[in-house]
N, C-alpha and C positions, 0 to 999 in steps of 0.2 A: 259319664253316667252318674247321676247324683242316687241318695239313698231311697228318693218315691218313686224313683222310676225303674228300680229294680226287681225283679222277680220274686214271690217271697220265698223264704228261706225256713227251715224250724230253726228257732232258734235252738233247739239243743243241739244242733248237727252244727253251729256256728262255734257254740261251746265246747263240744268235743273236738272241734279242729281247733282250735286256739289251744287249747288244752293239751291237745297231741302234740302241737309241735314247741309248747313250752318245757312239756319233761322231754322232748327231745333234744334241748340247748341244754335244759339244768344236768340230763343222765350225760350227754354227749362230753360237753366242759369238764365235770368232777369226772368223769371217766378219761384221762392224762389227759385231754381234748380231741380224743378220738384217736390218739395216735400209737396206742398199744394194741400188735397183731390178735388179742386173743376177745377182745372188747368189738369188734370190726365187724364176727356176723350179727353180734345182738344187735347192735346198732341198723345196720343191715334188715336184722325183720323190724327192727321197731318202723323202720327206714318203710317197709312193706304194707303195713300199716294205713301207713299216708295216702299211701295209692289204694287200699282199698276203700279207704274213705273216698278218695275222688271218683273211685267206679260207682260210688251209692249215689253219691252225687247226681252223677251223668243220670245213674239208670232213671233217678227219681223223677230228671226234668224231662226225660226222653217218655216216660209213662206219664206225665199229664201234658203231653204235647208241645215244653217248650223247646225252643230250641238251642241246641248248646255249639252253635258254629263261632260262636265268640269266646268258650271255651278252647275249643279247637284253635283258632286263631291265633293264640298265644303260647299253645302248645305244641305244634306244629315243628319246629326245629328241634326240641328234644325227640319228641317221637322221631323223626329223622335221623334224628343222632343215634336211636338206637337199633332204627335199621341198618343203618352200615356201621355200628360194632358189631349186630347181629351174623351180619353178612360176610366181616374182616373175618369171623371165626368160621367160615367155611373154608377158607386158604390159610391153613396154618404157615407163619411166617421159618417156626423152628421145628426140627424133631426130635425126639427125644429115643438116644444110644444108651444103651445098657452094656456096660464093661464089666466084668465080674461083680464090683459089689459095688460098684461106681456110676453114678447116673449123669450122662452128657449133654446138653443142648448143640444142636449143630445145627446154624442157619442153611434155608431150603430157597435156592431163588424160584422170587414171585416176578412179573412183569413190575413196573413202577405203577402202573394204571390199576392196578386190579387192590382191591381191598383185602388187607389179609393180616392178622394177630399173630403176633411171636408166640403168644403161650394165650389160647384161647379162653381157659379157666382164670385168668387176673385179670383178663378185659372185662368176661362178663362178671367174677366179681367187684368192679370197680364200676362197670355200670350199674351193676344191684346198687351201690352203696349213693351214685349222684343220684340215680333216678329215685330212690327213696330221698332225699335232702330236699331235691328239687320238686318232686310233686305234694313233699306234704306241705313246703312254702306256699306254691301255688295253691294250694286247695284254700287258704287265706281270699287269694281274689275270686276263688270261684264261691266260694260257701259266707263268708263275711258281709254281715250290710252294714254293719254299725262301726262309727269310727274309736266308740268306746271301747268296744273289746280291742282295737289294733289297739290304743295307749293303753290297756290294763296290761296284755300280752305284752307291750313291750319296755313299762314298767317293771314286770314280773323279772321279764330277761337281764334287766341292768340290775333289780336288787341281786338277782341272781351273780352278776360279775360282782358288784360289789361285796359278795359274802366272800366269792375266791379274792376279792385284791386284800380285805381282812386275812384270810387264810393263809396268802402267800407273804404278807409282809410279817407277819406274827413269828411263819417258816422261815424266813430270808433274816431278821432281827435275831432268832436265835442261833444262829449257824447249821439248819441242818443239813443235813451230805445228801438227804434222798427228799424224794419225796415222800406226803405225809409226813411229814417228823421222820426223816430217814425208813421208813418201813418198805420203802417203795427205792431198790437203787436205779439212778435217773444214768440214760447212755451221754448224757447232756450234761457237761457242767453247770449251764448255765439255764437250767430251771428257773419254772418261777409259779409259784401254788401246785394247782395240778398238770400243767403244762410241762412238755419235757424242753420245750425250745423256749428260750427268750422271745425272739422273733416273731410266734408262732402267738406268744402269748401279748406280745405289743397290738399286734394287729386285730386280735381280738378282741383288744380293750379299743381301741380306735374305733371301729364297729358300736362296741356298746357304749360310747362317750357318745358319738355322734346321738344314737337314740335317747342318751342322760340331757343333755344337752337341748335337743330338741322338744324333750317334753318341760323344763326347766322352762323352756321359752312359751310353752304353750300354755305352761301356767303362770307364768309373772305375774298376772291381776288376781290370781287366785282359782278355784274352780267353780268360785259363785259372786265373782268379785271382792272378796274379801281382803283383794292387796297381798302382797310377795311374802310378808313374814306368817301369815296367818293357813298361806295357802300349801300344797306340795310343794312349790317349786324350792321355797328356803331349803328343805329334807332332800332335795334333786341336787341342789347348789354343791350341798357340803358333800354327795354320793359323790357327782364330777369330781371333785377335789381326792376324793381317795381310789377313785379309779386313773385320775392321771399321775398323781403321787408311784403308783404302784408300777407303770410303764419303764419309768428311769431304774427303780428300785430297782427292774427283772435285769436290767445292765443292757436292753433293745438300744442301740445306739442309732439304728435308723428310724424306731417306731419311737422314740425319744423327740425326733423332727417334727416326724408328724403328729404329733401332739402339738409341737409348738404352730402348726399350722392351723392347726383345731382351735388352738385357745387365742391367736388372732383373730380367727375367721369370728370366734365366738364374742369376742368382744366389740368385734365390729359389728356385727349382727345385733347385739343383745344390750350392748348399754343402755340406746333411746329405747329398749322393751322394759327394760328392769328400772328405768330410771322413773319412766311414766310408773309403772308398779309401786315404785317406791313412793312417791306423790299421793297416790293413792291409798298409802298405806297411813298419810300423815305426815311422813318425812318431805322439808324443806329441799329444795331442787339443791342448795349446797351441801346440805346434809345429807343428798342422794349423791352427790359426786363425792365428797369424801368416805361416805362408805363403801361405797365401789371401789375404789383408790385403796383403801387400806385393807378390804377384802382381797384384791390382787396381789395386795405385799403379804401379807398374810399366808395365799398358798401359794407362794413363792418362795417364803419362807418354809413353810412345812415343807416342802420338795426337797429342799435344802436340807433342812435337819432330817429328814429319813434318808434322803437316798442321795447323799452330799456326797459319802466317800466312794460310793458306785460309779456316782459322774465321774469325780474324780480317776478315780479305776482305769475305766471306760475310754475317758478323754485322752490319756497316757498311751494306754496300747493302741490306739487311733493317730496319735504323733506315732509311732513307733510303728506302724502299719505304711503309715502314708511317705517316712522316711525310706523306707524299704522298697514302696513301689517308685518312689523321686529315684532311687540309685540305680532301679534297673530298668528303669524308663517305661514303665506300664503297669499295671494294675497285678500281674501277678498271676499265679493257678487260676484265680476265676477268668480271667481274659482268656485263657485256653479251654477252660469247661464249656464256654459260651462257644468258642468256636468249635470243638468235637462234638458241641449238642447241635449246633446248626450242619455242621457236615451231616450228622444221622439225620437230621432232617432233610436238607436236602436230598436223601437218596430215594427216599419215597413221600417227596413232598405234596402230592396230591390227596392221599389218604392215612399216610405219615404207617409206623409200625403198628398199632396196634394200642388200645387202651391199656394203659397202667404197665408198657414194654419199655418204660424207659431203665429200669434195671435192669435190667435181662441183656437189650441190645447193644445199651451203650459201651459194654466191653470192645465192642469191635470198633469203636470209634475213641476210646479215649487213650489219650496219649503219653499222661501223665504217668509216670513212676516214682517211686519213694527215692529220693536222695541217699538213703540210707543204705537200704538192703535190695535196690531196684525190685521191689515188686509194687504191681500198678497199685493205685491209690482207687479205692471205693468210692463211687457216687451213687447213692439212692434215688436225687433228684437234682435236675440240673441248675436249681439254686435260679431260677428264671422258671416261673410257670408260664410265661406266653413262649418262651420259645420252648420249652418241653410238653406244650399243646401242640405246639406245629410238627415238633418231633414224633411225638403218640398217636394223634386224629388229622394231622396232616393238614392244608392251609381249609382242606371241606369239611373238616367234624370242627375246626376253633371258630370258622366263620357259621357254624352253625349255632353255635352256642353263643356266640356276639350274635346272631338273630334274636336267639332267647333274652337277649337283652334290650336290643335293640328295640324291636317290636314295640315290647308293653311303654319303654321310654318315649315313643315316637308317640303314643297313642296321646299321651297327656303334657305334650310339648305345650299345647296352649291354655293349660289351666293353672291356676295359681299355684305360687310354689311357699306355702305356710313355713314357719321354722321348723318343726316337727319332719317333714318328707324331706325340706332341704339338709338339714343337719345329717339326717339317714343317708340319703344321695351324695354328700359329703365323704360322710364314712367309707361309701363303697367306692367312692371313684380315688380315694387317697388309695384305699387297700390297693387297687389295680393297678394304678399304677406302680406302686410297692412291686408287685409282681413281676415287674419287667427284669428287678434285681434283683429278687428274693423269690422264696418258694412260699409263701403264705398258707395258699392254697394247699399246700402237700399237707394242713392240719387238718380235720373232719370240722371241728369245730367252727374255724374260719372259714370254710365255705357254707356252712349249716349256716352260721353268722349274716355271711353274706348275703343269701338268696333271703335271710327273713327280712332283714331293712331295706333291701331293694322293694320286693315284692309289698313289704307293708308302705313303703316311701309312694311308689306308683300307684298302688289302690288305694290308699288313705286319698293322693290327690282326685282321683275318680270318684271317691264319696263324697269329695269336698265339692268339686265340681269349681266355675268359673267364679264364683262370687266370695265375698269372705263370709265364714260360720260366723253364727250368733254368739257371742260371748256366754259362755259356760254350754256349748252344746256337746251333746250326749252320743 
């Protein structure tokens, strides 16, 4: 669906949702990224929010008669999804014993077929918290006509990362113990700005590279032709440069890779853009290859000199990791986490435990104990968000939410794919896959992250439609 063929919209309800869900990245990020229990209901009503902007929405087009079955359409598996956690919370999975002064959980068998929540109150507030992430995303494709507010929106979001990667390397350069300048003590060694996990904070710079990256490309000729030094994109160029800088800095050893997968992909993609640019700009096609050339050495260098002895760090305990699992023939405690997180799954693999139950239940399935003083070892999250999906909503709530994805991606399979959507589309299919080893998702911020460059990557290509835009459109 291109932008004349679209229903009109006010624009101030376009501006207030653009609006809404950019203090929802900038509060969500600078608040540790979501991942402090006492920050979780604000977030939560802001989260609320969203969705009542998309009721205003509905109700507006449903009073002048149009019709929103194409709303519906892509909404349709979350709404689903929230029927049966609805539903899991009428079969409580656990019950809750009172001992003198001591409070119990003691699992209740359920049939396997039947939907039902260990602790009904963390389902629903964990659905409060997607279904606020998720609907104020989508209120983008429902309320947005203009491709300019998705790049100003997703502009805003990357200066935004770019002020935390300033932040966190200024923090990380002086030695502090906490965050903030130590004010904040982190349960994480390995912080990095306001983020309590390294990890947590790679993946949601990969995210916003992808969006740096892709606007960088959209404007290599300028935003009126004006050629690559005169235009954004140069002020994009050198943002990428310290938002990947800042990846290795946080000591992310796996979100380190995929950056390096980013800045191939990027170079492959972007030289004949930036080259033609350059040309444009004046600069000789030799003088465009050696400035490219010595730009790459350049922030190759500067990676090196900030965050040299990190790698370095990093690299060490990565030999000393990888020696350890060569001696005992296997990967180590995570190869057992993976497997007590798939036994819990498997027991109620149809509708899995219950949203946001993988704390609660995985006691009874994990196996691990301390070498030391044998008491079992804590897991919050099973360090694998696809299988700790199949563990929680079971193989019907994760295939419903791969709907939510699916869908909107199937709808615009045959429309062009600009550097801007593909770069975004990029971001979110490294993060997921990341996911399969890592818990990404377990941060608010990276999935906040997530649904906006999906959702702005799919509806940007729907306002683009099949043809290429006019150079400098709006």
């Amino acid at each position: 669906m291109n932008e004349a063929s679209r229903p009109p919209v006010s624009p101030i309800l376009e501006v207030a949702v653009a609006a809404h869900v950019l203090a929802f990245v900038v509060g969500v990020s600078w608040a540790f990224g979501g991942n402090a229990d006492w920050v979780r209901t604000p977030i939560s009503i802001w989260g609320s929010l969203g969705i009542l902007l998309m009721l205003v929405h509905l109700a507006v087009q449903v009073s002048r008669g149009r019709p929103i079955g194409a709303a519906v359409s892509q909404m349709w598996p979350i709404l689903a999804l929230n029927v049966l956690v609805a539903g899991s919370c009428l079969t409580p999975g656990f019950q809750t014993l009172t001992f003198r002064n001591e409070t119990m959980l003691m699992p209740v068998r359920v049939d396997w077929w039947i939907p039902s929540a260990a602790r009904a109150e963390l389902a629903l507030r964990a659905l409060w918290l997607f279904d606020g992430i998720y609907f104020s995303c989508l209120n983008l494709a429902l309320v947005v006509e203009r491709r300019r507010i998705i790049r100003v929106l997703l502009a805003a979001a990357v200066g935004n990362a770019l002020a935390l990667s300033v932040f966190g390397t200024v923090q990380k350069l002086v030695g502090s113990t906490g965050i903030y300048f130590g004010s904040v003590k982190s349960p994480q060694t390995m912080f990095f700005a306001s983020f309590v996990y390294d990890n947590h904070w790679g993946a949601f710079i990969i995210l916003m590279l992808g969006a740096c990256i892709g606007l960088v490309l959209r404007y290599a000729h300028g935003s009126k032709g004006e050629g690559f030094f005169r235009g954004p994109a140069f002020t994009g160029f050198v943002a990428a440069i310290v938002l990947g800088i800042s990846v290795p800095l946080s000591g992310s050893r796996a979100c380190t890779l995929l950056l390096g997968i980013v800045a191939v992909v990027a170079l492959v993609r972007g030289v004949p853009r930036v080259s033609q640019a350059l040309r444009i700009s004046g600069v000789s096609p030799t003088g465009a290859s050696i400035g490219m050339a010595v730009a790459v050495l350049l922030a190759g260098a500067g990676v090196w000199t900030v965050a040299g002895n990190v790698l370095q760090a990093r690299a060490q305990k990565t030999q000393e990791q990888v020696a350890a699992m060569w001696a005992r023939g296997g990967i180590g405690s995570r190869s057992v986490l993976y497997h007590d997180t798939w036994s819990m799954a498997r027991k109620r693999i149809l509708f899995g435990w219950g949203m946001g139950s993988f704390p609660t239940v995985f006691t009874l399935f994990n196996t691990q104990e301390s070498k030391i003083d044998r008491i079992p070892v804590v897991y919050h999250d099973a360090h694998s968000d696809w299988l700790q999906s199949v563990a929680e909503l079971g193989v019907a709530g994760t295939a419903l939410i791969g709907a939510a994805v699916a869908i909107p991606a199937l709808s615009v399979r045959r429309m062009r794919v600009s550097p801007l959507p593909f770069f975004l589309l990029l971001g979110c299919a490294l993060t997921a896959a990341y996911a399969w080893i890592e818990f990404p998702f377990g941060n608010v911020a990276v999935v906040l992250g997530w649904w906006l460059c999906f959702v702005c990557a799919v509806h940007y290509m729907r306002l683009t439609g099949p043809q290429e835009p006019p150079r400098g459109d709006v």
